[in-house]
Predicted model as a PDB file, atoms N, CA, C, CB and O in Angstrom, pLDDT in the B-factor column:
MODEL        1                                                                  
ATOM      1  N   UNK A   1      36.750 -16.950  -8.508  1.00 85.00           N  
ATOM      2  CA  UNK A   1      37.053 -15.543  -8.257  1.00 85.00           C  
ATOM      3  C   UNK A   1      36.416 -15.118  -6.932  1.00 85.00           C  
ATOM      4  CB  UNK A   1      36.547 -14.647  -9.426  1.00 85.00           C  
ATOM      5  O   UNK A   1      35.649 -15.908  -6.383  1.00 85.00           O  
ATOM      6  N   UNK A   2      36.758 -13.552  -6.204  1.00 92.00           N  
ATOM      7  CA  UNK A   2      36.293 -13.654  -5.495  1.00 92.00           C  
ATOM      8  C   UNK A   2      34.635 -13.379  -4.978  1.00 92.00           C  
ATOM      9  CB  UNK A   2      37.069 -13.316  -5.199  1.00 92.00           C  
ATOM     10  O   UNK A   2      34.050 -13.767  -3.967  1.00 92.00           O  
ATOM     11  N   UNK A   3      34.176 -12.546  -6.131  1.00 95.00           N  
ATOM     12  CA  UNK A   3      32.837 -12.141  -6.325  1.00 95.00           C  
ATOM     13  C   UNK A   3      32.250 -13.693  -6.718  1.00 95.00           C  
ATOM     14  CB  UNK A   3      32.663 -10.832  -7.573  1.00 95.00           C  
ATOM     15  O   UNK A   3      31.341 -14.067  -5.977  1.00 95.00           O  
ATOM     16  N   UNK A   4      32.587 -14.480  -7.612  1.00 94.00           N  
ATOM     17  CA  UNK A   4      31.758 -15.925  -7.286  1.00 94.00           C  
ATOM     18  C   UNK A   4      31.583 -16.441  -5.827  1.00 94.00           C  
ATOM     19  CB  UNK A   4      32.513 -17.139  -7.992  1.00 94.00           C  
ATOM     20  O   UNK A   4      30.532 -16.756  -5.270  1.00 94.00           O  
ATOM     21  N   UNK A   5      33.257 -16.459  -5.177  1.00 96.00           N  
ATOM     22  CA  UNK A   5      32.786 -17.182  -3.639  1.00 96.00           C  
ATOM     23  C   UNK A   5      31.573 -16.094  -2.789  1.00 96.00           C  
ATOM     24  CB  UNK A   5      34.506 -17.328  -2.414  1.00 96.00           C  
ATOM     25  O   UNK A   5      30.687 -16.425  -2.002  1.00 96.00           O  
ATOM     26  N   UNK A   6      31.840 -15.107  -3.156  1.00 97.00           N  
ATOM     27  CA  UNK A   6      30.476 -14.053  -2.350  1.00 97.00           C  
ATOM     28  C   UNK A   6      28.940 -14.242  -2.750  1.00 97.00           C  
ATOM     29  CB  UNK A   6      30.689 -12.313  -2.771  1.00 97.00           C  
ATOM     30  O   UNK A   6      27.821 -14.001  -2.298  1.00 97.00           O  
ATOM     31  N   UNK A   7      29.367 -14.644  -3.528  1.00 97.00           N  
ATOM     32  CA  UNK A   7      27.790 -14.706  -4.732  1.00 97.00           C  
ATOM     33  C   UNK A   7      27.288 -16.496  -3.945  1.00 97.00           C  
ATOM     34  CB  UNK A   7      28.450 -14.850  -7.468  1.00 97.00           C  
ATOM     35  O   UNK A   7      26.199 -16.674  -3.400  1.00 97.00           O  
ATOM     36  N   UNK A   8      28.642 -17.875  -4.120  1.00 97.00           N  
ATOM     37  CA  UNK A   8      28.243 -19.069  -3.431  1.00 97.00           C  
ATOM     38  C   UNK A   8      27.917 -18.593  -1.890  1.00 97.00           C  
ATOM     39  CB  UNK A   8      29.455 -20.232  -3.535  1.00 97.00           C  
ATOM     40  O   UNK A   8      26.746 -18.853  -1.616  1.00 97.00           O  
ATOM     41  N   UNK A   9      28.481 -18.098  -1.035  1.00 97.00           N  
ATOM     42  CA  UNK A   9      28.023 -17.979   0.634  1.00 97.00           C  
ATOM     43  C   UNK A   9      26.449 -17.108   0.486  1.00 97.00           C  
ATOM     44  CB  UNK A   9      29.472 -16.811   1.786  1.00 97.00           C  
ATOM     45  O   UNK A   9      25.407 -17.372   1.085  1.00 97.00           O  
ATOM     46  N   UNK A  10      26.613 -16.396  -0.166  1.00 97.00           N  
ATOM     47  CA  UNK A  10      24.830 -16.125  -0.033  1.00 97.00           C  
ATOM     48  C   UNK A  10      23.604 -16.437  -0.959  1.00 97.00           C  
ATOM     49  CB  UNK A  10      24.603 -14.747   0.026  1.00 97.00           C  
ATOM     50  O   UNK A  10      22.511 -15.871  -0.949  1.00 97.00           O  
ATOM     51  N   UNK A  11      24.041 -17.487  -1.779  1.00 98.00           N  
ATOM     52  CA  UNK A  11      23.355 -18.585  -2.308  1.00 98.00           C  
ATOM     53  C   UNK A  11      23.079 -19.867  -1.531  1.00 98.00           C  
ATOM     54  CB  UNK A  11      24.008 -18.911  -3.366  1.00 98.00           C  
ATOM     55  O   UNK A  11      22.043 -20.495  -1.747  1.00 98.00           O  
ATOM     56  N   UNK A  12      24.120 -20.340  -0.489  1.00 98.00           N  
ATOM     57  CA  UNK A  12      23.987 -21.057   0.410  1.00 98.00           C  
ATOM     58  C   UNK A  12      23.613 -20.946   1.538  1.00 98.00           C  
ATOM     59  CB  UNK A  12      24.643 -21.415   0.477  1.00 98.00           C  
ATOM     60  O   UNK A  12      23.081 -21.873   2.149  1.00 98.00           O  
ATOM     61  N   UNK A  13      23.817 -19.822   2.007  1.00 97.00           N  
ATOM     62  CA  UNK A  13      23.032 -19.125   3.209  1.00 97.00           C  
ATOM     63  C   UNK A  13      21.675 -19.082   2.845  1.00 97.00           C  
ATOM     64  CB  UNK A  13      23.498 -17.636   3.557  1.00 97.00           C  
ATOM     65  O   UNK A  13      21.050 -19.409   3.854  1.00 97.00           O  
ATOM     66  N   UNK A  14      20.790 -18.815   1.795  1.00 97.00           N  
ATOM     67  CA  UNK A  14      19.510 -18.690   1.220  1.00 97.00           C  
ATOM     68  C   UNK A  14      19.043 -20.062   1.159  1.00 97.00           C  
ATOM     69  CB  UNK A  14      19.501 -17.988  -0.131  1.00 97.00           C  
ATOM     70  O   UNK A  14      18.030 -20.345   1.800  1.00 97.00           O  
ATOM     71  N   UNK A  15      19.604 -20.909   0.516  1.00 97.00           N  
ATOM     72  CA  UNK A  15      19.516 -22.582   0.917  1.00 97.00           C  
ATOM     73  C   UNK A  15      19.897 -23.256   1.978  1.00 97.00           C  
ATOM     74  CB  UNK A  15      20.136 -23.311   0.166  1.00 97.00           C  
ATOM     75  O   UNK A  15      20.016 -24.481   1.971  1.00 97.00           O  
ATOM     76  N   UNK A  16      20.080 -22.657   2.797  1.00 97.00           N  
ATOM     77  CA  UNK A  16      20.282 -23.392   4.363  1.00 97.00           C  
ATOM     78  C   UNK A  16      19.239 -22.692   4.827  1.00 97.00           C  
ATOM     79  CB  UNK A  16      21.799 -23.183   5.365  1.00 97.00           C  
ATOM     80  O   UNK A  16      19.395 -22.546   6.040  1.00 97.00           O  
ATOM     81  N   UNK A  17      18.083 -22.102   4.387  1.00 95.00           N  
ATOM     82  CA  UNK A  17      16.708 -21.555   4.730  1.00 95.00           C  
ATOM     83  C   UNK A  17      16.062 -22.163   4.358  1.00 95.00           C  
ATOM     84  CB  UNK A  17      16.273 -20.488   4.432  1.00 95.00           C  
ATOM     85  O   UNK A  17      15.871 -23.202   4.990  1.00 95.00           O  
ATOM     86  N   UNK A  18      15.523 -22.004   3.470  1.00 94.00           N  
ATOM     87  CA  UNK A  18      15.098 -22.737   2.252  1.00 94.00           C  
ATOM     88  C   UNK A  18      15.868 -23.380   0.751  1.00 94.00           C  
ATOM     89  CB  UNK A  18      14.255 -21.887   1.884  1.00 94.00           C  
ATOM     90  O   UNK A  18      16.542 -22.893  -0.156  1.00 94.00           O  
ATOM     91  N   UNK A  19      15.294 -24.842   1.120  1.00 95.00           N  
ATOM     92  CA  UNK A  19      16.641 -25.313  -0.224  1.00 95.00           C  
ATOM     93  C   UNK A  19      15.629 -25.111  -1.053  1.00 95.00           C  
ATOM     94  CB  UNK A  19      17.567 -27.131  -0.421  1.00 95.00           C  
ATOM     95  O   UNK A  19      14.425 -24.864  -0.990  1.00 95.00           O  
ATOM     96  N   UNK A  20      16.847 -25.369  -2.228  1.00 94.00           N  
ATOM     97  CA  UNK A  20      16.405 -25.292  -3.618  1.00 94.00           C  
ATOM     98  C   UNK A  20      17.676 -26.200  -4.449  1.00 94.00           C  
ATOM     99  CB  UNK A  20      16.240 -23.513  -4.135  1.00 94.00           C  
ATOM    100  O   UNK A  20      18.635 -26.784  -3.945  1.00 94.00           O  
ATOM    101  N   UNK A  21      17.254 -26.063  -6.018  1.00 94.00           N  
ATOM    102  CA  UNK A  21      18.600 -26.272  -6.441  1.00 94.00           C  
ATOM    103  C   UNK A  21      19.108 -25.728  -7.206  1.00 94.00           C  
ATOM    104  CB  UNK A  21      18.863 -27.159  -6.755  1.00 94.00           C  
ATOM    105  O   UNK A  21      18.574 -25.379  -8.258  1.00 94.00           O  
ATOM    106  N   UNK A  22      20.910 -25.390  -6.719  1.00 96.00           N  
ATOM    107  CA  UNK A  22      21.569 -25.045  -7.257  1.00 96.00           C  
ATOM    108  C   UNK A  22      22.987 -25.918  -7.918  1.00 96.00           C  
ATOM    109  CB  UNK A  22      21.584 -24.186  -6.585  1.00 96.00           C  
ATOM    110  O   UNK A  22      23.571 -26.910  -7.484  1.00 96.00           O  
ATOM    111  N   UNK A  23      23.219 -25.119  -9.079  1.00 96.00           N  
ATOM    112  CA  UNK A  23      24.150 -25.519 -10.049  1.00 96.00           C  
ATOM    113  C   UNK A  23      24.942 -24.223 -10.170  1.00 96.00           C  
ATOM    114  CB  UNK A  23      23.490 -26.065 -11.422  1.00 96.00           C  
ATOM    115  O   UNK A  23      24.466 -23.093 -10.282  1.00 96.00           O  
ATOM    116  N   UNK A  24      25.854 -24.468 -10.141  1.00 95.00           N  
ATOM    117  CA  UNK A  24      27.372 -23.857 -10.551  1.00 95.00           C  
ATOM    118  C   UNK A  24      27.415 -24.280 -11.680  1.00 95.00           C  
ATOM    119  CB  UNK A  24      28.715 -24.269  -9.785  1.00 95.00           C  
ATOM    120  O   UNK A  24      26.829 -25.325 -11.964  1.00 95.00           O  
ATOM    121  N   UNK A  25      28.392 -23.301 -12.951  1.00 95.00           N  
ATOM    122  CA  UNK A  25      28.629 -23.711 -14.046  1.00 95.00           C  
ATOM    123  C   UNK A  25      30.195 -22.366 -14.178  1.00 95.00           C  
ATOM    124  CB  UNK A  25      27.027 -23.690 -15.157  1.00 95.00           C  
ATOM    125  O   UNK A  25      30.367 -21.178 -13.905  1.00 95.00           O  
ATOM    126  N   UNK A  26      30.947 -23.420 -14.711  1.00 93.00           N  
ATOM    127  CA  UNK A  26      32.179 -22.328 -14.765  1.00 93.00           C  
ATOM    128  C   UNK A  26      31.968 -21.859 -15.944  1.00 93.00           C  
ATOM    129  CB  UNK A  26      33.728 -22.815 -14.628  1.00 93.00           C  
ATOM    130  O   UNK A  26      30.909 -22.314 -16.376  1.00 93.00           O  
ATOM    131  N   UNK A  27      32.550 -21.062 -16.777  1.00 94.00           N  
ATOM    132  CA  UNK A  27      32.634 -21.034 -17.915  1.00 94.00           C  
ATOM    133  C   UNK A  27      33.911 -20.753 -18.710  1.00 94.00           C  
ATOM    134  CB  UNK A  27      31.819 -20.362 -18.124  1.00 94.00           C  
ATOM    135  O   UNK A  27      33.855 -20.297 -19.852  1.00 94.00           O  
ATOM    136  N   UNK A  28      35.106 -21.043 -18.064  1.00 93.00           N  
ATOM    137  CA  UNK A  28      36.440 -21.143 -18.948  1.00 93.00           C  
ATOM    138  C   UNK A  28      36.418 -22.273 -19.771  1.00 93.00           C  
ATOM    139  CB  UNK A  28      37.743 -21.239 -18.127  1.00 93.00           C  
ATOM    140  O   UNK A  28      35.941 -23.355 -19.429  1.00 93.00           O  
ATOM    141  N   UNK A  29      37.108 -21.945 -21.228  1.00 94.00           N  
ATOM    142  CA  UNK A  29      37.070 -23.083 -21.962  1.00 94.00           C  
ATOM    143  C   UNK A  29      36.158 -23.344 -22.593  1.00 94.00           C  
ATOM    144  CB  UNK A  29      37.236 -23.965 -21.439  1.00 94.00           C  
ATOM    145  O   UNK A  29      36.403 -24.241 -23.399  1.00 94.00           O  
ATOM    146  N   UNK A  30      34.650 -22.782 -22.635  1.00 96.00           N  
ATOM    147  CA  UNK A  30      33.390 -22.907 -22.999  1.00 96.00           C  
ATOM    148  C   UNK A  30      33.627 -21.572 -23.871  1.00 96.00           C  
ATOM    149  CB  UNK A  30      32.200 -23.009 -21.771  1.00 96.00           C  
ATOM    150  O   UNK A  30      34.099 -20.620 -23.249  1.00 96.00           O  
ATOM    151  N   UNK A  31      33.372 -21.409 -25.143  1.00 96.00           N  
ATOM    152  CA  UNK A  31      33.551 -20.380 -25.815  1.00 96.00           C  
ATOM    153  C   UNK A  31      32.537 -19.625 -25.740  1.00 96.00           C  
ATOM    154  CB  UNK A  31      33.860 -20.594 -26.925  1.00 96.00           C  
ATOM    155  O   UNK A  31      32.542 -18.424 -25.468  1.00 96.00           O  
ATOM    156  N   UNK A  32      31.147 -20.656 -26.105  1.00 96.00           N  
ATOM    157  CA  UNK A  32      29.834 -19.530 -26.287  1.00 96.00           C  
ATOM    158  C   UNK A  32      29.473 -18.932 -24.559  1.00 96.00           C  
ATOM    159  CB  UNK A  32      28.086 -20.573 -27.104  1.00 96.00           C  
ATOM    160  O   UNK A  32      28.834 -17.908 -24.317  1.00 96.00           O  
ATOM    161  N   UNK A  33      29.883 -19.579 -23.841  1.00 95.00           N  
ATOM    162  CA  UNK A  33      29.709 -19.098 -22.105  1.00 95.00           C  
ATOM    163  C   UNK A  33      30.306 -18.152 -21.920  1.00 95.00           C  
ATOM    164  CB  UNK A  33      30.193 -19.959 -20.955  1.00 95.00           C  
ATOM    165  O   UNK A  33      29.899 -17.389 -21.044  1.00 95.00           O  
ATOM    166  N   UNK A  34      31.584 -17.800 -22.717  1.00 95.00           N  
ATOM    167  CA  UNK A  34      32.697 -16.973 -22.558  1.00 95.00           C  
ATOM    168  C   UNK A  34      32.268 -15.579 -23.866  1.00 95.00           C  
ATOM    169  CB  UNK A  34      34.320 -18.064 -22.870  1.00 95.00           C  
ATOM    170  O   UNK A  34      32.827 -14.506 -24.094  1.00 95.00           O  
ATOM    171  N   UNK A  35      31.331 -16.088 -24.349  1.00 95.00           N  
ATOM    172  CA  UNK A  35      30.905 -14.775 -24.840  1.00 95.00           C  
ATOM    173  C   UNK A  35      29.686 -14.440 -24.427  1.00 95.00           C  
ATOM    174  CB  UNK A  35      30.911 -14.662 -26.190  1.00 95.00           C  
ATOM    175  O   UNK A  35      29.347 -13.262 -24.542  1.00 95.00           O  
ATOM    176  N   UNK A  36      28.877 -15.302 -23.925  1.00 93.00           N  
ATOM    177  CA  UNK A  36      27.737 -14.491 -23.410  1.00 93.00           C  
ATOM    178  C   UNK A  36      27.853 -13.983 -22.201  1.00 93.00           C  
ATOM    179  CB  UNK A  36      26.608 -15.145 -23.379  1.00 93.00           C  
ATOM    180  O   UNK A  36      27.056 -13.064 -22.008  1.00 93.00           O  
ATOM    181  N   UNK A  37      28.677 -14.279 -21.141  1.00 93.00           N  
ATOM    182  CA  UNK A  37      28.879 -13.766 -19.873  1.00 93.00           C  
ATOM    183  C   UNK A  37      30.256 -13.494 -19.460  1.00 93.00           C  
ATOM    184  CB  UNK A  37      28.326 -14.591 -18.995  1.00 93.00           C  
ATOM    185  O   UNK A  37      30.524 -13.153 -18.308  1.00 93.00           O  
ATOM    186  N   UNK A  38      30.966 -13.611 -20.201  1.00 90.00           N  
ATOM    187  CA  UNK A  38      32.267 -12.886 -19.994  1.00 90.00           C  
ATOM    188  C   UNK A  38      33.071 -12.000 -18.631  1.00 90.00           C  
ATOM    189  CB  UNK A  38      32.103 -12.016 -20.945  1.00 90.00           C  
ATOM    190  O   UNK A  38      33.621 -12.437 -17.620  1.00 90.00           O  
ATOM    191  N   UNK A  39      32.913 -10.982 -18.986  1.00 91.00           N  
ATOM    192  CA  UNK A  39      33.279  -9.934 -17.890  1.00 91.00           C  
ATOM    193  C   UNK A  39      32.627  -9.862 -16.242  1.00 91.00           C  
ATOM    194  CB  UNK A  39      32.879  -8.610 -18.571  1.00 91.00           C  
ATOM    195  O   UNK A  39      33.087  -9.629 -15.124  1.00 91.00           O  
ATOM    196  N   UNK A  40      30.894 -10.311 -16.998  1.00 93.00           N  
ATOM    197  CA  UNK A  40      29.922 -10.551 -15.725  1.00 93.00           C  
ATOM    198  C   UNK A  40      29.503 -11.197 -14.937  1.00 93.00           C  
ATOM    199  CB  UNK A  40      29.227 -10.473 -15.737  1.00 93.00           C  
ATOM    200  O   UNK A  40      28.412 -11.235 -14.367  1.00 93.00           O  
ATOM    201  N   UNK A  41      31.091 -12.191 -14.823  1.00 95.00           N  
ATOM    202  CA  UNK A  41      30.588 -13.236 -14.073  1.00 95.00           C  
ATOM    203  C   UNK A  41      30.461 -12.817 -12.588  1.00 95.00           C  
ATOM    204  CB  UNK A  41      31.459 -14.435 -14.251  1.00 95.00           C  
ATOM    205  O   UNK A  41      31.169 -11.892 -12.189  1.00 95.00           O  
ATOM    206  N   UNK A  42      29.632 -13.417 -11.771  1.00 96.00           N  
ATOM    207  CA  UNK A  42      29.098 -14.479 -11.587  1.00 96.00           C  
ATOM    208  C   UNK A  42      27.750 -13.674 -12.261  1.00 96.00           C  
ATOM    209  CB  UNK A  42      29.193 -15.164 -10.034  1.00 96.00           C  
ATOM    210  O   UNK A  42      27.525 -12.477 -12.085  1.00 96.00           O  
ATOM    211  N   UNK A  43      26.786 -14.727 -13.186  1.00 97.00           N  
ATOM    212  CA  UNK A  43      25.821 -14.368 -13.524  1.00 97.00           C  
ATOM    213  C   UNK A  43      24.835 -14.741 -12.336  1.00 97.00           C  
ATOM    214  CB  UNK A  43      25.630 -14.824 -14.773  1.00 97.00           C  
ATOM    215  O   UNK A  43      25.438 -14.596 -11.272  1.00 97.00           O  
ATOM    216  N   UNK A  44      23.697 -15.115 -12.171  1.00 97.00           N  
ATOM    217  CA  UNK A  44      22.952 -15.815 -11.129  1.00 97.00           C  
ATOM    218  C   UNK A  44      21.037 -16.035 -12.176  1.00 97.00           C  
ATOM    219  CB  UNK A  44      23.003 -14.475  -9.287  1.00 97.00           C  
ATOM    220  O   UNK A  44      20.090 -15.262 -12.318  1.00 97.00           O  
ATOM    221  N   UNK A  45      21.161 -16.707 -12.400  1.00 95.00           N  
ATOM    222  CA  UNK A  45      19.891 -17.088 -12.908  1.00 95.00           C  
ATOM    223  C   UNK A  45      19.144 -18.044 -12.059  1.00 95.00           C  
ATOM    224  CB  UNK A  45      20.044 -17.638 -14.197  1.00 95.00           C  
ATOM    225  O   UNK A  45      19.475 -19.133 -11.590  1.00 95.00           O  
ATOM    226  N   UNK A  46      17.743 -17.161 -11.960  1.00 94.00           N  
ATOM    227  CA  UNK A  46      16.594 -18.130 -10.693  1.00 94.00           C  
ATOM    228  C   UNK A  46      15.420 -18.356 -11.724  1.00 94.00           C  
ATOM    229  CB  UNK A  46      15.826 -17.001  -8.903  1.00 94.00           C  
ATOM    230  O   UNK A  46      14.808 -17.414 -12.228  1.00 94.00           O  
ATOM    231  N   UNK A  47      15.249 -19.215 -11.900  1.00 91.00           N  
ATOM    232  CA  UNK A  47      13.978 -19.883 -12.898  1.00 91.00           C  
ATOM    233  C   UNK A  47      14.488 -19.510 -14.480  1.00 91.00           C  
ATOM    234  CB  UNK A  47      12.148 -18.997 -12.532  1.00 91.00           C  
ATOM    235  O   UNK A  47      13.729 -19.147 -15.378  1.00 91.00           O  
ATOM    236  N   UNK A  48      15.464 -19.628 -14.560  1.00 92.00           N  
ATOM    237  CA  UNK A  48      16.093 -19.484 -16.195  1.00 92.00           C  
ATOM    238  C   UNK A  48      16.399 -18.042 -16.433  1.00 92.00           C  
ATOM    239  CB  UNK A  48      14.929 -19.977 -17.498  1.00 92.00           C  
ATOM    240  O   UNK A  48      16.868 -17.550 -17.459  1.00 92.00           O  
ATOM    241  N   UNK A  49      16.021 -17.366 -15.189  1.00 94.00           N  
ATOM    242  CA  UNK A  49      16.185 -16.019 -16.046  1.00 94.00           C  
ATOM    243  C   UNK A  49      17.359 -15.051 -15.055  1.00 94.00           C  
ATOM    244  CB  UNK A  49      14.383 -15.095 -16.239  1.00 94.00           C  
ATOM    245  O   UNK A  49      17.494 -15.225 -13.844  1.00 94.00           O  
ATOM    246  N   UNK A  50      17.994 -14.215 -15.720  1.00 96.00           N  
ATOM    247  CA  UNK A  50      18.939 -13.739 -14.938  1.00 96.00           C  
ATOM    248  C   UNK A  50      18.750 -12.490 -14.202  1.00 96.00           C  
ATOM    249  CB  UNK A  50      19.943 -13.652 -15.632  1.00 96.00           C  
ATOM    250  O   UNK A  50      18.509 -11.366 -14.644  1.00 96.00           O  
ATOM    251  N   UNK A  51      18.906 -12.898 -12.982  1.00 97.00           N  
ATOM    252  CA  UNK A  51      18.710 -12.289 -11.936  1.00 97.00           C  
ATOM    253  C   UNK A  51      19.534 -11.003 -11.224  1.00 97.00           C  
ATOM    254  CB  UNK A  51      18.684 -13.222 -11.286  1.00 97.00           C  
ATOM    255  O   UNK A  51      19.159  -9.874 -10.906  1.00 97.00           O  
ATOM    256  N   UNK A  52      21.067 -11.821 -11.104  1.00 97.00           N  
ATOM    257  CA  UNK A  52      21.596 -10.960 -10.522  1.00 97.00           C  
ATOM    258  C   UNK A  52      23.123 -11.488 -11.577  1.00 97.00           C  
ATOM    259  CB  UNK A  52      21.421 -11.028  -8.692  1.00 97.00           C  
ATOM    260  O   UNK A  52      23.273 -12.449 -12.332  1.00 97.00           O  
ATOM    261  N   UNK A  53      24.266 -10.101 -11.089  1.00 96.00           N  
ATOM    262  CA  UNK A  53      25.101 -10.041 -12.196  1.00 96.00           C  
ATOM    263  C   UNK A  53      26.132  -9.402 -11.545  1.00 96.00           C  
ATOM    264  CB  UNK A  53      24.583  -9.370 -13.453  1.00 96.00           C  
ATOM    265  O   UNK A  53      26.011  -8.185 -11.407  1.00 96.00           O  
ATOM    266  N   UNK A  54      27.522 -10.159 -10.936  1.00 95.00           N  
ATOM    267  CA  UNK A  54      28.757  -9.608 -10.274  1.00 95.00           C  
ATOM    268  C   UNK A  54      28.215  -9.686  -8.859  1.00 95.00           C  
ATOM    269  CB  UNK A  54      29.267  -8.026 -10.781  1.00 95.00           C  
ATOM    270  O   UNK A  54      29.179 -10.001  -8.162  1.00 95.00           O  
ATOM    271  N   UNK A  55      27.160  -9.554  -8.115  1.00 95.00           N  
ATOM    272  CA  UNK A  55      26.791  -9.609  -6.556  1.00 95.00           C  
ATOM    273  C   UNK A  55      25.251 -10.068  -6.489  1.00 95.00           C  
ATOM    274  CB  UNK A  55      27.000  -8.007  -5.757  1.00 95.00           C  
ATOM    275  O   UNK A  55      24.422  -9.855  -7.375  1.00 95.00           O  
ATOM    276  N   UNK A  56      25.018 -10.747  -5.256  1.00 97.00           N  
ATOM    277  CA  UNK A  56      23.551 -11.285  -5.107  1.00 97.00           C  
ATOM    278  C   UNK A  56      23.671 -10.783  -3.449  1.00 97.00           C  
ATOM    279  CB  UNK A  56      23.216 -13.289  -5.528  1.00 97.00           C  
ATOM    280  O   UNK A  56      24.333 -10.982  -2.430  1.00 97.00           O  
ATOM    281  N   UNK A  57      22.313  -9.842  -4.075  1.00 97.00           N  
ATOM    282  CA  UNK A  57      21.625  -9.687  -2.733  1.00 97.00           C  
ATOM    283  C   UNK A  57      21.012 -10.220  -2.273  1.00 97.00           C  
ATOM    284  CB  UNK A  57      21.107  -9.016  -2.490  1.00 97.00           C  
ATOM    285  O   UNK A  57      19.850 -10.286  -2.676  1.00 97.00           O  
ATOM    286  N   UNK A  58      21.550 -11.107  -0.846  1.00 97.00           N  
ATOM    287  CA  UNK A  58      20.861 -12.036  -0.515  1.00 97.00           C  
ATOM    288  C   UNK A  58      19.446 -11.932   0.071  1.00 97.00           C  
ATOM    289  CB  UNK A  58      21.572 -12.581   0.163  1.00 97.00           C  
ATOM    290  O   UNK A  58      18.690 -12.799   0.510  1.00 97.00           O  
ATOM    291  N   UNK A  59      19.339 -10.792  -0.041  1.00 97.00           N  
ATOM    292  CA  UNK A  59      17.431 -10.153   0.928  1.00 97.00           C  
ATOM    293  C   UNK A  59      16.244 -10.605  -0.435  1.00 97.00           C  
ATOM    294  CB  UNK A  59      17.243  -7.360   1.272  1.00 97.00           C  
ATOM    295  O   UNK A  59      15.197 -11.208  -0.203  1.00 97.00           O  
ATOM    296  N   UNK A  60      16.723 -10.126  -1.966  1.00 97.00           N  
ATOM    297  CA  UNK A  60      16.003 -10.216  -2.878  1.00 97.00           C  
ATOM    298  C   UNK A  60      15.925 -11.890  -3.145  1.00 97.00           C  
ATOM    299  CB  UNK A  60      16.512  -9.290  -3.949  1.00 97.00           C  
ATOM    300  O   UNK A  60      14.870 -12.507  -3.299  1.00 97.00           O  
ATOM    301  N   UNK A  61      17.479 -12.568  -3.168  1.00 97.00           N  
ATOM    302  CA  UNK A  61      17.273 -13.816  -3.653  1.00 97.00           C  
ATOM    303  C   UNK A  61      16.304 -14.832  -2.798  1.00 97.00           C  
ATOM    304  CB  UNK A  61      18.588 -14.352  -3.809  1.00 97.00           C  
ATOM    305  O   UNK A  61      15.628 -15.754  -3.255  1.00 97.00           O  
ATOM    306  N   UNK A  62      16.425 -14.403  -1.417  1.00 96.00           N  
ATOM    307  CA  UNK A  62      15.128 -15.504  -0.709  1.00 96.00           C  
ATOM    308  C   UNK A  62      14.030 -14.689  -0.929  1.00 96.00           C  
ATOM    309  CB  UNK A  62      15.181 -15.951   1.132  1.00 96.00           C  
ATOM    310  O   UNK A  62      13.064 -15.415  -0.698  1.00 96.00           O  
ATOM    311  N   UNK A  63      13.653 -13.646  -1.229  1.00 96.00           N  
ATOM    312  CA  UNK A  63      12.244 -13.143  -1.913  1.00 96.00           C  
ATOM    313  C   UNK A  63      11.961 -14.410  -3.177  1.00 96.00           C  
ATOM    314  CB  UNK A  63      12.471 -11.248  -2.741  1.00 96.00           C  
ATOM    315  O   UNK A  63      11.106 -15.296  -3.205  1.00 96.00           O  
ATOM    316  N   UNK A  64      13.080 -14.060  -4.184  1.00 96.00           N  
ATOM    317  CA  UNK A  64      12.997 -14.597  -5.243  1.00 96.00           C  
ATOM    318  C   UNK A  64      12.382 -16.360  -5.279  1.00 96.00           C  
ATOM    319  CB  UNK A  64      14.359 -14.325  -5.718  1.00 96.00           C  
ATOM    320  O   UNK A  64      11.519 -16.951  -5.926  1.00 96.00           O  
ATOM    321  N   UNK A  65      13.220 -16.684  -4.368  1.00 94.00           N  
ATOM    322  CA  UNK A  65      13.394 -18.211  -4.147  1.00 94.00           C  
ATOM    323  C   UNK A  65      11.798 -18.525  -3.418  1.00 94.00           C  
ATOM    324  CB  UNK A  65      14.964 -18.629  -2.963  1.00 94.00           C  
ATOM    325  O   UNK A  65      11.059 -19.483  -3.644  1.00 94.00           O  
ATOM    326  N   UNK A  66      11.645 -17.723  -2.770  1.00 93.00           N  
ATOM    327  CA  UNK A  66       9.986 -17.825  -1.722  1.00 93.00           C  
ATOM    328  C   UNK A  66       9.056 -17.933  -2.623  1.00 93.00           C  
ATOM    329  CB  UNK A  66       9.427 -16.387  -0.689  1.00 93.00           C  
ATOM    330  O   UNK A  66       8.201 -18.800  -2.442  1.00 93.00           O  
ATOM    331  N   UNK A  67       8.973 -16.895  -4.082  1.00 91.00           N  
ATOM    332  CA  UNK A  67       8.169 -16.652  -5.183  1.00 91.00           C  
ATOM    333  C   UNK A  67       7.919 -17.746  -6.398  1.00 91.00           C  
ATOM    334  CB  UNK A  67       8.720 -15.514  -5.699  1.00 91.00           C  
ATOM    335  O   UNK A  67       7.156 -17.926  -7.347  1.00 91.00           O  
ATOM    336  N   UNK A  68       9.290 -18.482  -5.622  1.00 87.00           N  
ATOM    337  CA  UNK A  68       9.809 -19.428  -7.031  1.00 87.00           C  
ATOM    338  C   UNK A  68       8.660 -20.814  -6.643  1.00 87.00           C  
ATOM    339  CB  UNK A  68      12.077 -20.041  -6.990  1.00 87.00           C  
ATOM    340  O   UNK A  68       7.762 -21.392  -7.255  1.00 87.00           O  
ATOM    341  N   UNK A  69       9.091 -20.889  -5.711  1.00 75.00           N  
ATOM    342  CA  UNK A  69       7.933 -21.693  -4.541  1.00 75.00           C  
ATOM    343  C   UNK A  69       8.880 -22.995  -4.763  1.00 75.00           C  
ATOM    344  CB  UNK A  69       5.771 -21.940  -5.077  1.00 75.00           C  
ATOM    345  O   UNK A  69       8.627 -24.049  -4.179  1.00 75.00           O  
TER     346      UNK A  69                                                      
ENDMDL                                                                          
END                                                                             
């Protein structure tokens, strides 16, 4: 969608700073994925926990990622 590709360019822009790792996970076809995040995709979880939800600001996520160490 297009809020995922916005959400990947400034997830990758943040890792072409500082890497880290990231995983993509779709969730069509996955039932329990499709009920826990449904409507809100793109979710964005940084250390297991969810962060950001439909847009990532990329100013907070390299905070985040700096903190994450």
């Amino acid at each position: 969608c297009g809020l995922c590709d916005e959400a990947r360019s400034a997830i990758e822009a943040v890792r072409a700073m500082r890497p880290f790792r990231f995983e993509e996970v779709g969730i069509d076809g996955d039932d329990d994925l499709e009920r826990e995040y449904g409507i809100r995709v793109p979710v964005v979880l940084v250390d297991e926990r969810e962060e950001f939800e439909a847009t990532v600001d990329r100013t907070r996520l390299e905070a985040l990622v700096a903190r994450a160490g």
